[in-house]
C-alpha positions as CSV (number, residue, x, y, z in Angstrom):
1,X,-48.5,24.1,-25.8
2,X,-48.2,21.1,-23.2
3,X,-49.0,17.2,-24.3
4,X,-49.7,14.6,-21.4
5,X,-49.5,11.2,-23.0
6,X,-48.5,7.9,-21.5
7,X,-49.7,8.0,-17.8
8,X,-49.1,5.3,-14.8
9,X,-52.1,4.0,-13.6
10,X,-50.2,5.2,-10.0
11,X,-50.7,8.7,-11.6
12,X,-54.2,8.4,-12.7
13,X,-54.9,6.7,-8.8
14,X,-53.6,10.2,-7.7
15,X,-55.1,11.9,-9.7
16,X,-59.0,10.5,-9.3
17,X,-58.3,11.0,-5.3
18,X,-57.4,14.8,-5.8
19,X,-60.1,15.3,-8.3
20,X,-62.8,13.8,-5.9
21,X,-61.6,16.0,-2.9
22,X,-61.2,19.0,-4.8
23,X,-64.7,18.4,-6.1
24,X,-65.7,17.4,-2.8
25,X,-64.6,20.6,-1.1
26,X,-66.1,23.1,-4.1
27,X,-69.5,21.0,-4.1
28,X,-70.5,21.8,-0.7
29,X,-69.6,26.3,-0.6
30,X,-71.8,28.6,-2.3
31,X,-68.8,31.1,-2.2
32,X,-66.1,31.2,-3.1
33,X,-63.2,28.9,-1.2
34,X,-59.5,29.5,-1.3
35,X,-57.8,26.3,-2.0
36,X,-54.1,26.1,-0.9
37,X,-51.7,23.3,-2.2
38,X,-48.6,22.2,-0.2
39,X,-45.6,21.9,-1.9
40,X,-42.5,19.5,-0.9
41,X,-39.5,19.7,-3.0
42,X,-36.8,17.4,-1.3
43,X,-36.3,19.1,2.1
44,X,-38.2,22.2,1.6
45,X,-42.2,22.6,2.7
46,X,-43.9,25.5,1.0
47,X,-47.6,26.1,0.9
48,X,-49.7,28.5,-1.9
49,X,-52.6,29.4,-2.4
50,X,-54.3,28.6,-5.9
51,X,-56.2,31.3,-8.2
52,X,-59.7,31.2,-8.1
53,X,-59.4,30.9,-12.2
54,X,-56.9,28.0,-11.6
55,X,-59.3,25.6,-9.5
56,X,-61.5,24.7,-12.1
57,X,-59.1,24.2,-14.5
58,X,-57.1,22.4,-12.5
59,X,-60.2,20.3,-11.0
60,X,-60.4,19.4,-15.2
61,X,-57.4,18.4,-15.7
62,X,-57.2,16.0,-12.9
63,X,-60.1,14.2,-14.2
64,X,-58.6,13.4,-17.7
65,X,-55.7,12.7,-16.2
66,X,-57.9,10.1,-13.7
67,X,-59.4,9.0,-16.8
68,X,-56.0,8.1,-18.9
69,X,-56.8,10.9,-21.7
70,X,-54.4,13.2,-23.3
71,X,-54.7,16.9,-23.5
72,X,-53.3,20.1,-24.6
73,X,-52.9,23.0,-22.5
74,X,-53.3,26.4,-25.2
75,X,-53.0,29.8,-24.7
76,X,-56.4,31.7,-26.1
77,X,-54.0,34.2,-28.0
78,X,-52.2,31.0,-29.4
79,X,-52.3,30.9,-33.5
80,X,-53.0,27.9,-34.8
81,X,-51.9,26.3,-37.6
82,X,-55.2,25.4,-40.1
83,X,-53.9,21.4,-39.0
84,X,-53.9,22.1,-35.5
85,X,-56.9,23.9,-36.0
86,X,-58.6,20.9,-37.5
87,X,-57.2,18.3,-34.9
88,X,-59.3,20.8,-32.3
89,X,-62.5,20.8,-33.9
90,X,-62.1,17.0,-35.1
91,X,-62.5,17.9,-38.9
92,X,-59.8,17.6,-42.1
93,X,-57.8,20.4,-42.6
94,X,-59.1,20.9,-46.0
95,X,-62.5,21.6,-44.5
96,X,-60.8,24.2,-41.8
97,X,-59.2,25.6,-44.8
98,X,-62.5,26.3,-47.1
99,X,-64.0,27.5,-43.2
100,X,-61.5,30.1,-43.5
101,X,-61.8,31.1,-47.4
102,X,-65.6,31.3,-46.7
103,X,-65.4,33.7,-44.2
104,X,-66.4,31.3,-41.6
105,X,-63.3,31.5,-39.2
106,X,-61.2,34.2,-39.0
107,X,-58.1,33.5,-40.2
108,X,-54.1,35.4,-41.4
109,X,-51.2,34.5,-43.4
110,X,-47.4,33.8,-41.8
111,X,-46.1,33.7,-45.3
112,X,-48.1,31.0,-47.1
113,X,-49.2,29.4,-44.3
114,X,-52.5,29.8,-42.9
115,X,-52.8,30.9,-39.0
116,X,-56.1,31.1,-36.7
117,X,-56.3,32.4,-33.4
118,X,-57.1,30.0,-30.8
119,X,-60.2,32.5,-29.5
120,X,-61.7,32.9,-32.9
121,X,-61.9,28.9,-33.3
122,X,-63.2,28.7,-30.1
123,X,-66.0,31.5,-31.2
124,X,-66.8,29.5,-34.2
125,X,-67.1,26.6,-32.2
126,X,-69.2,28.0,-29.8
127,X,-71.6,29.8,-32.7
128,X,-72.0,26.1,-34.6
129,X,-73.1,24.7,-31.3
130,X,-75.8,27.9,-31.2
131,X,-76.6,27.0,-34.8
132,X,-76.9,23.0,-33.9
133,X,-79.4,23.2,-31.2
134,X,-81.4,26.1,-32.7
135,X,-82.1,23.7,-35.8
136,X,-82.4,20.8,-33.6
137,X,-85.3,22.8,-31.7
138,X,-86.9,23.7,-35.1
139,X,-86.8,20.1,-35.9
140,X,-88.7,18.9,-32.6
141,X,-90.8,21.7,-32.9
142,X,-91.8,20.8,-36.4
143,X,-91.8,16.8,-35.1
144,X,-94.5,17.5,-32.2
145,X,-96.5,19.3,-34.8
146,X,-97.0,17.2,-37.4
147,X,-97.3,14.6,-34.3
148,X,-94.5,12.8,-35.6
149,X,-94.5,10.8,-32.4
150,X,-91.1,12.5,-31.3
């Protein structure tokens, strides 16, 4: 795990420039486009060229750093702790912690402690947003039949 906290406004200023060319550059090719970075390290010049997986991950994290925000870099096969877990999806820990005895997210013991993989949170994540917006349709549905006026 990687933290980025406290950044210059001369590294946000970098950062939004980079973020607009790379975004720039991607906006305008259908295909795919290799994007190669130059690298200088005192008095050495080396260029590489960047992953296509990399760029938009990448073209993210420029923004928040543009943007002053903080983020965390995780691996998907990370296991969380059932805090961490509830720092990621914004909730108390004692509600990740009944999501997990209900079955909700999967979840395994390190000793006494609690453990969730980061892919499985991100599966119940994406599964409650499913849930959200089919209920939210149901609702409008119901709304425009009852003429509601919404």
């Amino acid at each position: 795990m990687h933290a980025l906290e406290k950044l210059s406004l001369t590294d946000q200023k970098l950062a939004k420039a980079t973020f607009e060319l790379v975004r720039k550059e991607r906006r305008g090719y259908r295909t795919k486009r290799k994007i190669r970075v130059n690298l200088h390290f005192k008095e050495t010049n080396t260029s590489a060229q960047l992953p296509d997986r990399a760029i938009p991950i990448i073209e993210e994290m420029l923004k928040l750093i543009a943007e002053g925000k903080a983020f965390t870099i995780i691996p998907s096969d990370s296991a969380l702790s059932s805090q961490e877990a509830a720092d990621l999806l914004q909730v108390s820990r004692p509600h990740v912690v009944h999501l997990m005895e209900e079955g909700e997210i999967p979840y395994f013991k390190v000793g006494s402690h609690r453990r969730v993989l980061q892919e499985d949170l991100v599966a119940y994540q994406r599964e409650l947003k499913k849930s959200r917006e089919a209920n939210l349709a149901l609702i409008a549905r119901q709304a425009q039949e009852d003429s509601l006026g919404y």
